[in-house]
N, C-alpha and C positions, 0 to 999 in steps of 0.2 A: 672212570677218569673224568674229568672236568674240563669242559671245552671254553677256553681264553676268550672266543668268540663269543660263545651264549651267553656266559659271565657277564663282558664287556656291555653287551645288550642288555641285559636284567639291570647293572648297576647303574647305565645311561639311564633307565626310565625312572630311577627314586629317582624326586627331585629334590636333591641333599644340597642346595643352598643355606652357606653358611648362616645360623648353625643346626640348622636342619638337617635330622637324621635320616627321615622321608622311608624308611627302611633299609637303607643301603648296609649297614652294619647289620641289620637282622638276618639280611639275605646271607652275607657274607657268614655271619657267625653258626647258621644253618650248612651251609656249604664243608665249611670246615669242621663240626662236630660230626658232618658225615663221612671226614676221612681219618677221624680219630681225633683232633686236637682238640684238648680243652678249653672253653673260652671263656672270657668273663664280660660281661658290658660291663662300665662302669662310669658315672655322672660325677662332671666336678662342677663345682658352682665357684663365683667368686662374685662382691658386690661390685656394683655396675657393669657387669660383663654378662652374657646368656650361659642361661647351661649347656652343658656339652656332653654329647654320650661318647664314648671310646670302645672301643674293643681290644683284649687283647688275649692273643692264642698262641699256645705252646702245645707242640707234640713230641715226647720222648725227655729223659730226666736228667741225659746226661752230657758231659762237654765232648767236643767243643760245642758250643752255643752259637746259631745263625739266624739273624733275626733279620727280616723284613720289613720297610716301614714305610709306612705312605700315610693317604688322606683320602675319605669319600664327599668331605663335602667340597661345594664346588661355588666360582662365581654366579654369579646374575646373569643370564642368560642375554641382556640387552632387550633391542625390539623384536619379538617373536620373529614379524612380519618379515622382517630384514636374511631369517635361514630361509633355507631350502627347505629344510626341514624342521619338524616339531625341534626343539633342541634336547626333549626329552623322551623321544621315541625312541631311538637305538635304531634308525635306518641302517640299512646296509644297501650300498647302493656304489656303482663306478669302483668295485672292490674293496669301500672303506666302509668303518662303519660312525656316523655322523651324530655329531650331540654332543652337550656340554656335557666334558670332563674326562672324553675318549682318550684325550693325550696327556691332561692334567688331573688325576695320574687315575682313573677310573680302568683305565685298558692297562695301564702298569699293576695297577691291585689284581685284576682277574691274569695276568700272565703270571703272579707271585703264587695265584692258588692252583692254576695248570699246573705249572711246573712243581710245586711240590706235591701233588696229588701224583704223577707221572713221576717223578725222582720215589717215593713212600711207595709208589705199587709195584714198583718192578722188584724190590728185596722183602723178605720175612722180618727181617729185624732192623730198627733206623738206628745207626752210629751217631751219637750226639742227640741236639737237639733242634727242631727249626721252629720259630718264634713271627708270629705277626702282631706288630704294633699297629691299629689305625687309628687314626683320629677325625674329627668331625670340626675341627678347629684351625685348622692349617690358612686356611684365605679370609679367617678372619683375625684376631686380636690375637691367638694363639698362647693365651692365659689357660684355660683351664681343656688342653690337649694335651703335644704327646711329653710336656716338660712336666704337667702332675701327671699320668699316667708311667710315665717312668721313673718319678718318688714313689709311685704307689707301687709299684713293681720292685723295687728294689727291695721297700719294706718288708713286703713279702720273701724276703729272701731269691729273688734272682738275681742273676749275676750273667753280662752278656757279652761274648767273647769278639763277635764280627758282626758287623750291621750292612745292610744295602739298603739305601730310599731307590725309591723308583721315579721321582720326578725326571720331567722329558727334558732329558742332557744334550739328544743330539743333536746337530745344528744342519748339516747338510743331506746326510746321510745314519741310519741306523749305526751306533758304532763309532762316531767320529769321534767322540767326548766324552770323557771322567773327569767326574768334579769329584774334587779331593778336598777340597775346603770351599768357603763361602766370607765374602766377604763381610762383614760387621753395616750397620745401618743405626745411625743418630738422628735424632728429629730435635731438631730447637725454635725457639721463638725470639724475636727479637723486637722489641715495643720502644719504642721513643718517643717521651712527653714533650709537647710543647704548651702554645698555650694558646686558646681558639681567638681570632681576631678578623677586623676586616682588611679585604687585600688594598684598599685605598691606606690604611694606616698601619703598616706591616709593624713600626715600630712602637707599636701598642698591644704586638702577638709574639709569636716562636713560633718558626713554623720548624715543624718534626720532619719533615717529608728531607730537604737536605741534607738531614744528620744519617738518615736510614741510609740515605746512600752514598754517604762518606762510608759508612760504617758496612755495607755489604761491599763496597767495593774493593776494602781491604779483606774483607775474606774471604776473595775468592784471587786477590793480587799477587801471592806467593804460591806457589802448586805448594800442597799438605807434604810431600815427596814425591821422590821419582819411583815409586814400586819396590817392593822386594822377592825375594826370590823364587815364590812360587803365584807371586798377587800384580794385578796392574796398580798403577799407583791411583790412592783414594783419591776423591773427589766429590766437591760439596756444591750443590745445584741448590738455588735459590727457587721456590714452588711455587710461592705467592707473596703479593705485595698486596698488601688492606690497608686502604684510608678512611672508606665508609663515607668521601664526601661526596653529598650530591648536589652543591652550590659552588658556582663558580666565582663566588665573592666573599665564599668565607676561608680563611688561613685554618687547618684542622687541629686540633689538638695531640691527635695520637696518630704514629704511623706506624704499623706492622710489618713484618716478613715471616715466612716461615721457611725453615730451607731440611736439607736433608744431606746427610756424610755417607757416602759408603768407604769406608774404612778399611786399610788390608792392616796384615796384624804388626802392623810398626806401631801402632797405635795400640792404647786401652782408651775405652768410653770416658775416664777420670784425666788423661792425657790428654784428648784429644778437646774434652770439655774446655779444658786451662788454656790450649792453644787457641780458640776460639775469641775464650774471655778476651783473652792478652790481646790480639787482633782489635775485637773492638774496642776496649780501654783507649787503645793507644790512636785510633781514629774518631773514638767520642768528641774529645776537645772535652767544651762543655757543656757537651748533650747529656739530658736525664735521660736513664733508659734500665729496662731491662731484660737478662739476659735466662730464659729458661729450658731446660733440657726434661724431652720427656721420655718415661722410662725406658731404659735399654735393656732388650733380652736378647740381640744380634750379636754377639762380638765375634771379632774377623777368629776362625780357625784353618789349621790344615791338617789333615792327615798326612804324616812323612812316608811319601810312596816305601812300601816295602814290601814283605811277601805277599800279603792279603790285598793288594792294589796290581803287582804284579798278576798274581792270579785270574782277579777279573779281569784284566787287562788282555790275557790269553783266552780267558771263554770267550770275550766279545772277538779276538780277532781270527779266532779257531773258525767262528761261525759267520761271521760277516767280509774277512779278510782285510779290514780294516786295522788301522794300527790307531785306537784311542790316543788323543790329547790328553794329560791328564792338565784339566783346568780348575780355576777358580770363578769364572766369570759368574756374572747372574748377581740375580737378586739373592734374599735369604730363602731358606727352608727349614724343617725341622731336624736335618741334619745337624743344624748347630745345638741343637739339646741332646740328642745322641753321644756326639761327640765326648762327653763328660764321663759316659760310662763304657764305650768301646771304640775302637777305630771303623770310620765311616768311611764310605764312600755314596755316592751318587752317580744313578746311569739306570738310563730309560727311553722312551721312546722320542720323535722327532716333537719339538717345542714349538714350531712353526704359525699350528694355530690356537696356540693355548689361550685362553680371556678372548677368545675371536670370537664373530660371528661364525657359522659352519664351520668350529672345530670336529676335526675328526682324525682318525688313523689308520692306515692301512692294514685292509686282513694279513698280508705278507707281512707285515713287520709288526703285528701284534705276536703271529705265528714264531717268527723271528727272536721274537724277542725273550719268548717263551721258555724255546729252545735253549737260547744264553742263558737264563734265569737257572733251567733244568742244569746244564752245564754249570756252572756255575756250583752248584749245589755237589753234584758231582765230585769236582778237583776239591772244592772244601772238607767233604769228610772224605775223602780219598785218600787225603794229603793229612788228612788230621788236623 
C-alpha cells in the first residue's frame, strides 16, 4: 500500500517549478507501475512556450472509466528566508506537513495514489478503469499540458467517463466545497494614442492619459450582469495603467491598461469581446486607440449537478459530515479542458495557504481526504 504521507513528502522535495519536472512525475510514474498501471511520459513543445513533460496512467480496460487529474508543478517559492522551512524539504512538523505544493495540489496527487493503491488491493479483479492525468503545466501558460495531453489521449483511442481534479476546493473546513464549474478569464489591452508635447503648450499635444480614462470608466460603469444560476456575476478589474513617463513637463504620447474578466457562462470570449468594444467606442469620442484581446483557453463551464456530483457529494459528507456547497468560485483550473470530454468536478484539500509562504496541510486531512478519494472510488464502481 502506499502512504499519502511519504508520497506527499517525496513529491514536496522535487522542486517541480513551472515548467520543471524536477522528477516529480518520475517518482510518480515509478509508484504507480508498481501497482500495475501503465504509464506514459509524454513531452509537448509549442513555439514561444517551454516544454512540458505529462504523464498519464491507466489501470484496467474497461468502462466505466474514472480519471484523476491534477498537477506536480508548482509556484516560486518566494524568499526562502521568509519559511519556517526549506519549502522543498517535506517537513513534518505541528502535525502538517510543510512546503511548496502540499495543498496545491502535491498532497491532493499523493491521496489520488493511496487511495487507489487501497481501493486495487482489497479485490482480485478492478471493475472499469482508473486513469491519472498530470501535468507539469497548470501554473504556468497551460499550452502544452493537460488540453494536448488529452488530444493525445483521445487519439489513442480513450474515451473518459467521470473525472475528479484535486485542486484545494475547501474553504473553511475539509469538505465544505465542490466546484462544479469555473468561471471563464479574458485578458485585454487597451492603448490610446496621443501626441507627445510640452505641458506649457498642451495645445500643440493630445494628451492620452484623459481618453484612458474616459474609456476605462465606462467599463467598469455598468455591472457585465447580475450572475446566473450556478455563477456570481462576472466582473472586469482594471491590473495596470502604463504611461512610461518620467518627466513631469512632458504630455505622453501613449497611454495603457491592461484589465482582466472573469466571466460566468452568460457570456462567450466572442460576446463578451463586442461588449467591451461597444463600451469603449462609445466613450472614445475621438480618441485613437486600440483595442486587443489575448488568447482565451478559459471559458466559463458548469457541470449540471446530477448523479456523479451527487455521489461525491455523499463520499465527502459520509466522511467529514459536512454537506458540500456545490460552487463555482475561484480562479481557473484544468478542469475547464476536462470538461469537453467528461463531466468534472473539483474537490480537494483546504486552499488556505496555496502560493503562500509556509504552505502546508494537515496529516489529518491529507489522511482524510484519502479516505473520500478511496470512497469515492468505491460508490463509483459500486454503482457502476
Amino acid at each position: 500500500m502506499q502512504s499519502a504521507l511519504e508520497l506527499a513528502q517525496a513529491l514536496i522535495r522535487c522542486p517541480s517549478v513551472t515548467p520543471k519536472e524536477a522528477g516529480a512525475l518520475a517518482l510518480l510514474e515509478d509508484r504507480l507501475r508498481a501497482l500495475g498501471f501503465a504509464t506514459h511520459r509524454v513531452t509537448f513543445s509549442e513555439k514561444g512556450t517551454p516544454d512540458v513533460e505529462n504523464l498519464y496512467a491507466r489501470i484496467g480496460s474497461g468502462a466505466p472509466y474514472f480519471v484523476f487529474a491534477g498537477h506536480t508543478d508548482v509556484v516560486p517559492p518566494g524568499e526562502r528566508a521568509e519559511w519556517r522551512f526549506d519549502p522543498f524539504a517535506g517537513e513534518v512538523a505541528d502535525g502538517m506537513i510543510w512546503g511548496r505544493g502540499a495543498s496545491d495540489m502535491k498532497g491532493a496527487i499523493a491521496a489520488f495514489v493511496a487511495a487507489a493503491a487501497a481501493y486495487i488491493g482489497a479485490r482480485k479483479t478492478l471493475k472499469g478503469s482508473i486513469g491519472l492525468l498530470v501535468t507539469g503545466d497548470e501554473e504556468g501558460p497551460a499550452v502544452n499540458g493537460t488540453a494536448k495531453l488529452l488530444a493525445w489521449a483521445v487519439a489513442r483511442g480513450e474515451r473518459f467517463d467521470h473525472c475528479l481534479v484535486g485542486e484545494p476546493t475547501s474553504a473553511d473546513r475539509l469538505g465544505d466545497r465542490l466546484k462544479i464549474g469555473r468561471r471563464g478569464s479574458l485578458t485585454g489591452w487597451l492603448v490610446v494614442h496621443g501626441r507627445q508635447g510640452h505641458v506649457a503648450y498642451p495645445r500643440r499635444a493630445e494628451n492620452p492619459i484623459p481618453a484612458l480614462i474616459r474609456m476605462l470608466d465606462a467599463l467598469n460603469a455598468a455591472p457585465l450582469d447580475a450572475g446566473t444560476a450556478h455563477f456570481e456575476p462576472s466582473n472586469l478589474e482594471i491590473v495596470t495603467i502604463d504611461v512610461g513617463n518620467a518627466a513631469a513637463n512632458v504630455i505622453p504620447s501613449t497611454a495603457r491598461a491592461r484589465f482582466n474578466v472573469r466571466f460566468n457562462d452568460a457570456w462567450t470570449p466572442q460576446k463578451l469581446e463586442e461588449e467591451i468594444a461597444r463600451r469603449c467606442a462609445v466613450a472614445a469620442h475621438a480618441a485613437r486607440y486600440d483595442l486587443t484581446f489575448e488568447p482565451c483557453n478559459a471559458v466559463a463551464f458548469v457541470t449540471t449537478p446530477d448523479r456523479f456530483t451527487e455521489l461525491v457529494a455523499q463520499a465527502v459528507t459520509a466522511r467529514t459530515g459536512a454537506k458540500p456547497e456545490l460552487s463555482t468560485c475561484g480562479g481557473t483550473s484544468d478542469a475547464r479542458f476536462m470538461r469537453a470530454h467528461c463531466p468534472v468536478v473539483e474537490f480537494g484539500p483546504l486552499g488556505a495557504t496555496a502560493h503562500m509562504v509556509d504552505e502546508r496541510i494537515a496529516i489529518s486531512e491529507l489522511e482524510e481526504l484519502t479516505d473520500i478519494y478511496r470512497d469515492i472510488l468505491e460508490r463509483y464502481f459500486g454503482n457502476g
